[in-house]
TORPA-4810 file (N, C-alpha, C, O; in nm, 3 decimals):
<nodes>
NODE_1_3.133_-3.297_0.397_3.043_-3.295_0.283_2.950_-3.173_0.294_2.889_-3.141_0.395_X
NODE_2_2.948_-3.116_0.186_2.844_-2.973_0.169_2.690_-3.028_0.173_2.657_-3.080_0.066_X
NODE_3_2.621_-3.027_0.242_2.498_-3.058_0.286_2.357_-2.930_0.264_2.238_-2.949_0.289_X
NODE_4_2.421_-2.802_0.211_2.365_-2.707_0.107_2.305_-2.766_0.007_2.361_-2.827_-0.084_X
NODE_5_2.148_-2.746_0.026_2.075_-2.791_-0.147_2.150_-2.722_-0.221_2.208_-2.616_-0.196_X
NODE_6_2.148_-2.802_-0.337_2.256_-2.672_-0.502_2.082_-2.669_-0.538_1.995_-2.750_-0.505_X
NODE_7_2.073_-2.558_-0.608_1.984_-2.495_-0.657_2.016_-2.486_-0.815_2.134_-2.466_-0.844_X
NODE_8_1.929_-2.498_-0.912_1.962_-2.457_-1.073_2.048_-2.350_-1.089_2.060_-2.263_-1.003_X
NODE_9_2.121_-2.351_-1.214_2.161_-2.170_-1.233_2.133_-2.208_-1.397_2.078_-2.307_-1.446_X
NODE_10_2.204_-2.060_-1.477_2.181_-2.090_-1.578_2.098_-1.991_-1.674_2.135_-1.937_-1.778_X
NODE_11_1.917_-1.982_-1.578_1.870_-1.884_-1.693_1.844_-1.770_-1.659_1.740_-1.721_-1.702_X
NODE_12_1.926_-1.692_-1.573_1.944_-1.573_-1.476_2.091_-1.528_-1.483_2.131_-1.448_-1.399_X
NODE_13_2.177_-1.576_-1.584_2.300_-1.528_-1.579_2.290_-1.417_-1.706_2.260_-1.433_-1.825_X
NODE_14_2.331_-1.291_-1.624_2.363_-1.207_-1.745_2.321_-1.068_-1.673_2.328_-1.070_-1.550_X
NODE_15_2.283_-0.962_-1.726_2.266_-0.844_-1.618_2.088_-0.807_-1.654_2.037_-0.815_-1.766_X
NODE_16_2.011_-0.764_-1.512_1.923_-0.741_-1.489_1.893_-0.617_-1.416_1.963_-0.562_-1.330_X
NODE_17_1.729_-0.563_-1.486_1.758_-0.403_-1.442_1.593_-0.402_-1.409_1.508_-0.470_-1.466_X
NODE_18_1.575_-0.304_-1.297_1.445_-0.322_-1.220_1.435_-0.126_-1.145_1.489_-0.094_-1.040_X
NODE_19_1.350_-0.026_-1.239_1.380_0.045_-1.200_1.520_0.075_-1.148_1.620_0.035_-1.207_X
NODE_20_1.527_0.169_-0.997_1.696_0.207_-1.005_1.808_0.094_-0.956_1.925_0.114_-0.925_X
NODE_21_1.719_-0.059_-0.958_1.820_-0.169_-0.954_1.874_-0.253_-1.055_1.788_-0.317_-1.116_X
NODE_22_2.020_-0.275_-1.098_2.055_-0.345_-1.148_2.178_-0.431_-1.059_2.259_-0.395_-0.974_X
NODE_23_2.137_-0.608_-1.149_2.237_-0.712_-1.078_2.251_-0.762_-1.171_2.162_-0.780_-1.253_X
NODE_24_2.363_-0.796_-1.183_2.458_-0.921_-1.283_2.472_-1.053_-1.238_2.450_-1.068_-1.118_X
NODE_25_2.497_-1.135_-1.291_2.440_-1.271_-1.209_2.526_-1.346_-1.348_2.482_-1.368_-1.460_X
NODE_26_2.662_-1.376_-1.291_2.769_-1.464_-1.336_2.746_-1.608_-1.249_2.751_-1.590_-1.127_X
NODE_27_2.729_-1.707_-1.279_2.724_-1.827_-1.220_2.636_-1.800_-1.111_2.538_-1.729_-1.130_X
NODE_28_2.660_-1.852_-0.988_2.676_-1.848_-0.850_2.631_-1.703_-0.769_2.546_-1.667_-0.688_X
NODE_29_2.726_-1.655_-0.833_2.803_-1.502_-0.774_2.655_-1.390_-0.879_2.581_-1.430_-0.968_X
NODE_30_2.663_-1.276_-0.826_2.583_-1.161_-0.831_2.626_-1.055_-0.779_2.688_-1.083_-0.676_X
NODE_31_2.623_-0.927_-0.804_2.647_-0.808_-0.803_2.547_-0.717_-0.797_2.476_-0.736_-0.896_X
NODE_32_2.497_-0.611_-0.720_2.395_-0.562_-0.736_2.432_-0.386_-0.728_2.517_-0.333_-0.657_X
NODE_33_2.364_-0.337_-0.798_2.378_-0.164_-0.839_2.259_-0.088_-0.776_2.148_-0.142_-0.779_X
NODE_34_2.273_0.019_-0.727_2.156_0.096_-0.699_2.155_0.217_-0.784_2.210_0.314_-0.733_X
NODE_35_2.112_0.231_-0.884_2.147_0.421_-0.950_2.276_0.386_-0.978_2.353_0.478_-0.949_X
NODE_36_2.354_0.249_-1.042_2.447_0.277_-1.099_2.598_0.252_-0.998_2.704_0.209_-1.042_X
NODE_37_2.573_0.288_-0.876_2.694_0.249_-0.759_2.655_0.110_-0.673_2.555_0.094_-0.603_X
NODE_38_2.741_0.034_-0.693_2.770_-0.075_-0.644_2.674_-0.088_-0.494_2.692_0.007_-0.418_X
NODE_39_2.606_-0.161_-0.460_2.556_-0.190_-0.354_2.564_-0.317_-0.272_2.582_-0.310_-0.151_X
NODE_40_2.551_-0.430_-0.333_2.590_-0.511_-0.265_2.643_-0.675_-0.387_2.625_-0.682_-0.509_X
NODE_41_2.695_-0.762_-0.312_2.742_-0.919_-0.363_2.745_-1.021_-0.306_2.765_-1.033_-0.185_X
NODE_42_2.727_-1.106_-0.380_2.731_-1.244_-0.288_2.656_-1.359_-0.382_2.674_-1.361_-0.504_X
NODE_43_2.583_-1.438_-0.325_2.553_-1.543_-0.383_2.414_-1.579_-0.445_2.329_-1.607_-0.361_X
NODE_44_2.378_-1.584_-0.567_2.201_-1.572_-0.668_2.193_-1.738_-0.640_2.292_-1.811_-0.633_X
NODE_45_2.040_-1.786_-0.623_2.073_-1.929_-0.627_1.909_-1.964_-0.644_1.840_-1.891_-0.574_X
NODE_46_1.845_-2.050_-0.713_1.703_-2.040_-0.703_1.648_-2.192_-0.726_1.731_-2.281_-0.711_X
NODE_47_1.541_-2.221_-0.753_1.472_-2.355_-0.793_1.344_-2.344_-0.754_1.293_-2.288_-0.657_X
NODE_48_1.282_-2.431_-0.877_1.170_-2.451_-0.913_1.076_-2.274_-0.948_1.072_-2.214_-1.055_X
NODE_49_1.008_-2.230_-0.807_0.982_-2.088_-0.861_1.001_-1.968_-0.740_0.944_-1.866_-0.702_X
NODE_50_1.093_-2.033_-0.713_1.179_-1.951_-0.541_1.349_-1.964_-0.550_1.422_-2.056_-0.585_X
NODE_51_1.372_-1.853_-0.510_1.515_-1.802_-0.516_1.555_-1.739_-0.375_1.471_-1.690_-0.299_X
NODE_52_1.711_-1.745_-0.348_1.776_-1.692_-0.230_1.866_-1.641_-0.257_1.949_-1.696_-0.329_X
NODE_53_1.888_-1.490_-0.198_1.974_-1.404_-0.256_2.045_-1.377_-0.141_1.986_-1.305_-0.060_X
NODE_54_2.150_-1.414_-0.113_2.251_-1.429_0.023_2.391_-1.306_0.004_2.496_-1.333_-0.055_X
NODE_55_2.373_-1.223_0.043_2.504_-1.109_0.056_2.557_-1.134_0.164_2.501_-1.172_0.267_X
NODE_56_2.698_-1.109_0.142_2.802_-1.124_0.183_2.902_-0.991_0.188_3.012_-0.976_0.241_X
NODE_57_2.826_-0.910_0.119_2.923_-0.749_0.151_2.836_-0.685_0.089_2.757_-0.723_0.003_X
NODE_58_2.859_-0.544_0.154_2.782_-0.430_0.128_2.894_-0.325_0.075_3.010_-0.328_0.117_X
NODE_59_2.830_-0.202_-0.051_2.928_-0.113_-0.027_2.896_-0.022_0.056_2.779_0.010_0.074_X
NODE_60_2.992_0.031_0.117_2.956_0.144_0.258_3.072_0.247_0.232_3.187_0.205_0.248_X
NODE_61_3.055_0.383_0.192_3.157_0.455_0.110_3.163_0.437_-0.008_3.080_0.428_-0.098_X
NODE_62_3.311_0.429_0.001_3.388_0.336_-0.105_3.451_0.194_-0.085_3.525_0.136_-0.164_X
NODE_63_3.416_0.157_0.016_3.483_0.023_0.038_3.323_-0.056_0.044_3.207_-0.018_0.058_X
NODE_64_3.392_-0.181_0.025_3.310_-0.320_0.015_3.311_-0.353_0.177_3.424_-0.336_0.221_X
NODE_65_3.229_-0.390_0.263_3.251_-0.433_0.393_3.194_-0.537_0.422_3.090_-0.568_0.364_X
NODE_66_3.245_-0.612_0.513_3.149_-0.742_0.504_2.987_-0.736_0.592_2.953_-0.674_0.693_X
NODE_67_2.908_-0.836_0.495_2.772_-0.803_0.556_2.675_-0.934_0.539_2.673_-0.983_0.426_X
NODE_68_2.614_-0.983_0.616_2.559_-1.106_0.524_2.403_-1.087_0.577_2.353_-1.047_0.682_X
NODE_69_2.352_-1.136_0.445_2.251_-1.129_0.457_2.098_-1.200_0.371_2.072_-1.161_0.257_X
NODE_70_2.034_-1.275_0.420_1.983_-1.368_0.319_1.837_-1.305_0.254_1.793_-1.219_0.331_X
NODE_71_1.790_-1.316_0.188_1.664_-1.233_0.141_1.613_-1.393_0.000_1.675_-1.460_-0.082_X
NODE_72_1.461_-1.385_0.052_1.447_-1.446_-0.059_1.317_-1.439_-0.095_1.262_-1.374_-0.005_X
NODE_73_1.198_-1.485_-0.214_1.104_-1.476_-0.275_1.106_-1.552_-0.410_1.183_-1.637_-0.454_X
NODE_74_0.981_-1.483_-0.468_0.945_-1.605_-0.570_0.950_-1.552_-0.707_0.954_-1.429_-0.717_X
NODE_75_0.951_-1.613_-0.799_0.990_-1.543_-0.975_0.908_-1.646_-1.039_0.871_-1.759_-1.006_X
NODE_76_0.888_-1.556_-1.163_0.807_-1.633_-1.259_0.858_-1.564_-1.390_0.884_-1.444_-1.381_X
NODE_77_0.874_-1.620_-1.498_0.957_-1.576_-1.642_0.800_-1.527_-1.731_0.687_-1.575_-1.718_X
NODE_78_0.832_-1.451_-1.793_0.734_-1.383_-1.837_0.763_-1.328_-1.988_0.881_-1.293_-1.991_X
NODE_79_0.707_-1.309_-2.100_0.768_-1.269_-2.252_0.827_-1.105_-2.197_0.900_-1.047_-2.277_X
NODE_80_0.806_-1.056_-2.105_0.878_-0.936_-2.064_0.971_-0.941_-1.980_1.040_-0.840_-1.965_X
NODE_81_0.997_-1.052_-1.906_1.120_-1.058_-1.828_1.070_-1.159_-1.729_0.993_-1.252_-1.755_X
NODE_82_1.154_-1.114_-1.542_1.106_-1.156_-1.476_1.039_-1.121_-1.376_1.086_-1.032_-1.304_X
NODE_83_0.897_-1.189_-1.339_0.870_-1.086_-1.236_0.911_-1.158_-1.059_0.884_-1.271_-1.018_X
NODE_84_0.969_-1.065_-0.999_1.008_-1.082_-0.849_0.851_-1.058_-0.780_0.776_-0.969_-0.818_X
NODE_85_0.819_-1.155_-0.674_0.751_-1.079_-0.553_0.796_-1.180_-0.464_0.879_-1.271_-0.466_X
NODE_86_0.694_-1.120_-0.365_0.687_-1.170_-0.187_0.863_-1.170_-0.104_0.927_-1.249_-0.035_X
NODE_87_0.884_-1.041_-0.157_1.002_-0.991_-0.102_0.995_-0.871_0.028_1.014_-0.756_-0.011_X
NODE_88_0.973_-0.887_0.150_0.906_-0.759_0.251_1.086_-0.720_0.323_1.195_-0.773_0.302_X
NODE_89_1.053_-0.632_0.390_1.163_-0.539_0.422_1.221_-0.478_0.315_1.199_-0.472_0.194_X
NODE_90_1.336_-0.418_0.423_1.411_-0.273_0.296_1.448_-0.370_0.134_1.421_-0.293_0.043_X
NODE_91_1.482_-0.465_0.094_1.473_-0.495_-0.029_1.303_-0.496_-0.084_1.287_-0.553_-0.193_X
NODE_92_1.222_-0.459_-0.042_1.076_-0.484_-0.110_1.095_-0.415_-0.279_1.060_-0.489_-0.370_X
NODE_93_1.138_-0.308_-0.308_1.186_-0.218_-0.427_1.254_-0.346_-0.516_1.298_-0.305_-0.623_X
NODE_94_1.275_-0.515_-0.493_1.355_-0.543_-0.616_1.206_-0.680_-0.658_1.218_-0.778_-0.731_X
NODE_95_1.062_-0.627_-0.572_0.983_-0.625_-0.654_0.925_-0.619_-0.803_0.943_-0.513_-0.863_X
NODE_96_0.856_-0.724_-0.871_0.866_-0.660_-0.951_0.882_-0.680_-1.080_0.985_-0.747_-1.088_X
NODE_97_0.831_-0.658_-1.207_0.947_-0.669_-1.348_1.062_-0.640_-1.364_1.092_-0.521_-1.374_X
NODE_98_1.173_-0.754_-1.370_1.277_-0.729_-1.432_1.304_-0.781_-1.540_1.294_-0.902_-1.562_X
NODE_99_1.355_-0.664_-1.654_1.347_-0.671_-1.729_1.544_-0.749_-1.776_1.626_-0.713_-1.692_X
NODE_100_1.600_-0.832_-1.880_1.707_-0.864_-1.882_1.772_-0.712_-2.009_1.717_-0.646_-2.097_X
NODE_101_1.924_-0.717_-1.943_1.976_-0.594_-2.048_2.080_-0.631_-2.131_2.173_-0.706_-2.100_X
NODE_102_2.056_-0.553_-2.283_2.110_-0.636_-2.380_2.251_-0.588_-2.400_2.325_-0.644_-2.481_X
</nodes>
């Protein structure tokens, strides 16, 4: 038995852009862009007003390699989007307003 809290999904699916980051966020699954080249994927998952963003590969080159890695913080929905904080280390940059893209 999967003993993983499930977390909501739902109002985060679709693509999101934050300065030079953008992520797409199909179900579950997420994709993330830096300037447009693929950076990393894996799993978007959140509840109540905290989210966990768990990668599972990085791109390195041109290839996808495996990488895991959990990162998480807090969101709040806003008439301008969403804003990210209390995110520290090298992801601190997905800080922030994000705005959704149409």
């Amino acid at each position: 038995m999967n003993k993983r809290k499930k977390y909501n999904k739902g109002i985060f699916e679709g693509k999101w852009k934050n300065n030079a980051f953008t992520v797409e966020i199909k179900g579950e699954a997420y994709k993330s862009y830096y300037n447009g080249i693929n950076y990393g994927k894996g799993v978007f998952e959140y509840k109540n007003e905290n989210f966990i963003l768990t990668s599972f590969y990085a791109r390195k080159y041109i290839f996808w390699v495996r990488f895991t890695e959990t990162v998480s913080g807090k969101y709040s929905i806003t008439e301008d989007g969403v804003i990210i904080s209390g995110i520290e280390g090298r992801y601190c940059d997905y800080n922030g307003i994000w705005k959704k893209c149409q």
